[in-house]
C-alpha positions as CSV (number, residue, x, y, z in Angstrom):
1,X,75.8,103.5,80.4
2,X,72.3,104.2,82.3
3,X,70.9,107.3,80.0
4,X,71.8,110.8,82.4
5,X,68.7,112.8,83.3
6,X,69.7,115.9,84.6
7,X,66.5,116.5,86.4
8,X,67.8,114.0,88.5
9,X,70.0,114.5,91.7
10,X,73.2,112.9,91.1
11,X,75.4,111.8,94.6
12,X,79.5,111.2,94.1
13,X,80.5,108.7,96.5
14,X,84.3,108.3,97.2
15,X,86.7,106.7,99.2
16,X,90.2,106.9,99.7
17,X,93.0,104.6,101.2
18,X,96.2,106.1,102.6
19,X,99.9,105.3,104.0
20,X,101.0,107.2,106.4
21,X,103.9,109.8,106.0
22,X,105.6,109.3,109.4
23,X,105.1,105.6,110.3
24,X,102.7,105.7,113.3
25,X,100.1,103.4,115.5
26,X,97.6,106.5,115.7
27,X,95.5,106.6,112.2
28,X,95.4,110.8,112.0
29,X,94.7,111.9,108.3
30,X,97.4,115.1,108.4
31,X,100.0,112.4,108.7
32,X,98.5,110.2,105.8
33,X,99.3,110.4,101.9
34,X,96.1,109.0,99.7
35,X,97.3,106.2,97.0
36,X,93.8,105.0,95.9
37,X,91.1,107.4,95.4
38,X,87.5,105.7,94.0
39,X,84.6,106.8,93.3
40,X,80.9,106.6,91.7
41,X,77.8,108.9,90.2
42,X,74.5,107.6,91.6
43,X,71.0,109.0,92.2
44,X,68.9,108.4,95.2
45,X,67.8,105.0,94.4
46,X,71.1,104.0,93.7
47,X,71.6,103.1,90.2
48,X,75.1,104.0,89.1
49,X,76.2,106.1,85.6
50,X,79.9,106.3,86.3
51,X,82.8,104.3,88.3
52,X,86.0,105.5,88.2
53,X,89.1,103.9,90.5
54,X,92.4,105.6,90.3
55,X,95.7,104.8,91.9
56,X,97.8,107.8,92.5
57,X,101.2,107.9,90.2
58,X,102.9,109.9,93.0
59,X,102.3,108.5,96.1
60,X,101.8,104.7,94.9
61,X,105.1,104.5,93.4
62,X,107.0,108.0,93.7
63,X,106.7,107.5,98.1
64,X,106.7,103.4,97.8
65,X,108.6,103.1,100.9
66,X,106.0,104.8,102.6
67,X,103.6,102.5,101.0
68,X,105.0,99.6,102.9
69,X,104.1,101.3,106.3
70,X,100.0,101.4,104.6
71,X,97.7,99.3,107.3
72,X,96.6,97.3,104.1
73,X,100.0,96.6,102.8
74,X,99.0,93.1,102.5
75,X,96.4,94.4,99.2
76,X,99.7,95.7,97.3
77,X,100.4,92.4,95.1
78,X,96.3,93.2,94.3
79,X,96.8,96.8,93.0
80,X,99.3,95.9,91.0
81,X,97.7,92.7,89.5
82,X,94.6,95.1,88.6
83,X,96.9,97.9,87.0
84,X,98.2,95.4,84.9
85,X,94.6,94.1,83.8
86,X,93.4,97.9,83.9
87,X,90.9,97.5,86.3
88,X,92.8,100.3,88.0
89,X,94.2,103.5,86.5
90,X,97.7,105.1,87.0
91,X,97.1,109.2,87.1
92,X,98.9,112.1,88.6
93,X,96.8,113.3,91.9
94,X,96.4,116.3,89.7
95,X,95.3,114.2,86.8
96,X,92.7,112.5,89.1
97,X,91.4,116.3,90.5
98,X,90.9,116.9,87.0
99,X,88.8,113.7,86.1
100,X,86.4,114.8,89.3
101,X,86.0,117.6,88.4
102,X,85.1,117.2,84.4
103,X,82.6,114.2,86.2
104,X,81.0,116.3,88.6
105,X,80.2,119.1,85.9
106,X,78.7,116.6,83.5
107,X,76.6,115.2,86.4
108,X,75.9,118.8,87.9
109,X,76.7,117.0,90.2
110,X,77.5,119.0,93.2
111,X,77.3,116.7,96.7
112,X,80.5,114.0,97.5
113,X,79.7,111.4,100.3
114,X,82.0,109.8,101.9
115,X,81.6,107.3,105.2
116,X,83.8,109.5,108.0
117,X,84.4,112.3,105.2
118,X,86.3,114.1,108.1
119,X,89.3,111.4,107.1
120,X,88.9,111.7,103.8
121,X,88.9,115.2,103.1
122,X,91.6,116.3,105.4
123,X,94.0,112.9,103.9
124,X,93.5,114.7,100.4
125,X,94.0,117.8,101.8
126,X,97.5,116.4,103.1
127,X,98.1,115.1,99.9
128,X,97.6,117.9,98.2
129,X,99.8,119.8,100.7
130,X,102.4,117.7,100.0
131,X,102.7,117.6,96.8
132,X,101.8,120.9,95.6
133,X,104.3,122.5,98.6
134,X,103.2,126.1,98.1
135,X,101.9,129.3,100.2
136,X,98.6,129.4,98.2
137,X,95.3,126.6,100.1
138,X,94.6,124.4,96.7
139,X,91.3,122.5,97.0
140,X,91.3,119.3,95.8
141,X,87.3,119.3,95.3
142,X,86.0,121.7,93.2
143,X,85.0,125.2,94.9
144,X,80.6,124.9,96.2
145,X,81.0,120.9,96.8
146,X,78.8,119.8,99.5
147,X,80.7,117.4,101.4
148,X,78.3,114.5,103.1
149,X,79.5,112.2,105.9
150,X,77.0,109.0,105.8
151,X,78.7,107.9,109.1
152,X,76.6,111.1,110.6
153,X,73.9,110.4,108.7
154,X,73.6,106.4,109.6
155,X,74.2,107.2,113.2
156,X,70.5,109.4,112.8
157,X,69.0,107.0,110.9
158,X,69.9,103.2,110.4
159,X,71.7,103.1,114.2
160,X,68.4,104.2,115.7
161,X,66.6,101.2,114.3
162,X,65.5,98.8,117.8
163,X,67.1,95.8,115.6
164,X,70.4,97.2,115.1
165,X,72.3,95.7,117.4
166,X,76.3,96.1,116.4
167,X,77.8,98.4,119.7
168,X,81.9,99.3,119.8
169,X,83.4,98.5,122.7
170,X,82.5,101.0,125.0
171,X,78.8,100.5,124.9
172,X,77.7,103.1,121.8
173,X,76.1,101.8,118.2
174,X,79.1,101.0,116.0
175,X,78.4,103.1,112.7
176,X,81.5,101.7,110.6
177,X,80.5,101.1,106.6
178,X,81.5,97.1,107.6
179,X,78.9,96.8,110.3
180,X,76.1,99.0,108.9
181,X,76.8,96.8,105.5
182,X,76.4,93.8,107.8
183,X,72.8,94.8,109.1
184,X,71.8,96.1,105.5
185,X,72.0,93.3,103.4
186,X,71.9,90.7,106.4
187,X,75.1,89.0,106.1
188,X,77.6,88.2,108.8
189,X,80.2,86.9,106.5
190,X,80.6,90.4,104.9
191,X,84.4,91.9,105.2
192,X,85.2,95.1,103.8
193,X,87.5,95.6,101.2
194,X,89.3,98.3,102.2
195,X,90.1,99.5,98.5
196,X,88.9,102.7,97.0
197,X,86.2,101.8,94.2
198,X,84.8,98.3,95.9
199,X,84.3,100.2,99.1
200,X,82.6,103.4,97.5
201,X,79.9,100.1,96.5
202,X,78.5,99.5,99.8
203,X,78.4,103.2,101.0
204,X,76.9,104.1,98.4
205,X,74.3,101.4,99.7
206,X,74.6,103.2,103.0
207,X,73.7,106.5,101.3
208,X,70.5,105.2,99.4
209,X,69.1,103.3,102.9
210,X,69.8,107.0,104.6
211,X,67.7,109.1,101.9
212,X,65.1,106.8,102.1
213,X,64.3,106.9,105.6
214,X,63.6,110.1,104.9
215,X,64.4,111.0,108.8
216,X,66.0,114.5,110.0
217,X,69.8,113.5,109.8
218,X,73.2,115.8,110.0
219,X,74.2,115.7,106.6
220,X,77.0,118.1,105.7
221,X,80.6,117.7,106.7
222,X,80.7,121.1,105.5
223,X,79.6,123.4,102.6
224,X,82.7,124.7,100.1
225,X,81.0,127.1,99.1
């Protein structure tokens, strides 16, 4: 492990992948369950101190069925390949909140990015609801986290570049983790994953190329706090 300077900004990046509770052709995170939750401790230049990639006990097994309806249902045979070999963990969403948290305090380590953090918050907020069915609001990041949304801040920096030239299709600069990952590291081949910890990997490349522009950028999805 890379020695931890706590004079040092650390950044969590995490990513999350989700089936949905109702089957549905409209991706809308209050109807989707998270089943993979990864995530890494960087700094600003990008060197990483921690990875962690979880799959979650209760949705990944206990709602299986609903797992079947997951837009990457094909990856299934994968996850269970790598929780065999260990290369992913079986934990209890609460388990998993837990983990973050402990990680976050031993990082002070107080900003999460995520690429469209709008989905990801509100899936685990969803998940949360749903398995903690009660009349008391349980976070499932720790209370003062500043939640980041690179997609925001690549749209103010990296999209504005006069060489970036990947455009959805009506007309306006495509700011998805694939494409920007595409003009980054110059690579047309590159596919996504579309698993927790191996995606967290190039957006937390998206990150570091956002800082150092150094540019005036929308940062914060929101503050917890």
């Amino acid at each position: 492990m890379t020695k931890l300077d706590l004079r040092k900004t650390y950044y969590c990046v995490l990513d999350t992948e989700t089936c949905p509770i109702v089957p549905s052709d409209k991706v809308d995170a209050h109807n989707m369950l998270v089943y993979d939750i990864g995530y890494r401790i960087i700094d600003k230049k990008g060197t990483c101190y921690l990875e962690r990639s979880f799959v979650v006990n209760e949705i990944f097994f206990g709602e299986y069925e609903k797992m079947l309806s997951s837009y990457y249902a094909d990856k299934l045979p994968q996850y269970f390949k790598d929780i065999a070999e260990g290369t992913r963990v079986r934990k209890s969403f609460w388990e998993i909140r837990k983990i973050l948290k402990e990680d976050l305090e031993k990082f002070n380590c107080s900003i999460i990015s995520a690429h469209n953090a709008y989905f990801d918050y509100t899936a685990l907020a969803t998940t949360t609801k749903y398995l903690f069915d009660t009349e008391k609001k349980i976070h499932f990041f720790p209370f003062g986290t500043k939640i980041w949304d690179t997609m925001k801040m690549a749209r103010d920096t990296i999209c504005k570049y006069k060489t970036y030239d990947y455009y959805t299709a009506n007309g306006r600069k495509s700011a998805t983790a694939e494409n920007l990952y595409k003009y980054l590291t110059n690579n047309e081949d590159f596919k996504e994953s579309h698993t927790g910890l191996e995606d967290t990997k190039i957006e937390s490349e998206i990150l570091v190329r956002c800082l150092a522009t150094h540019r005036k950028m929308r940062k914060n999805l929101f503050s917890m706090a």
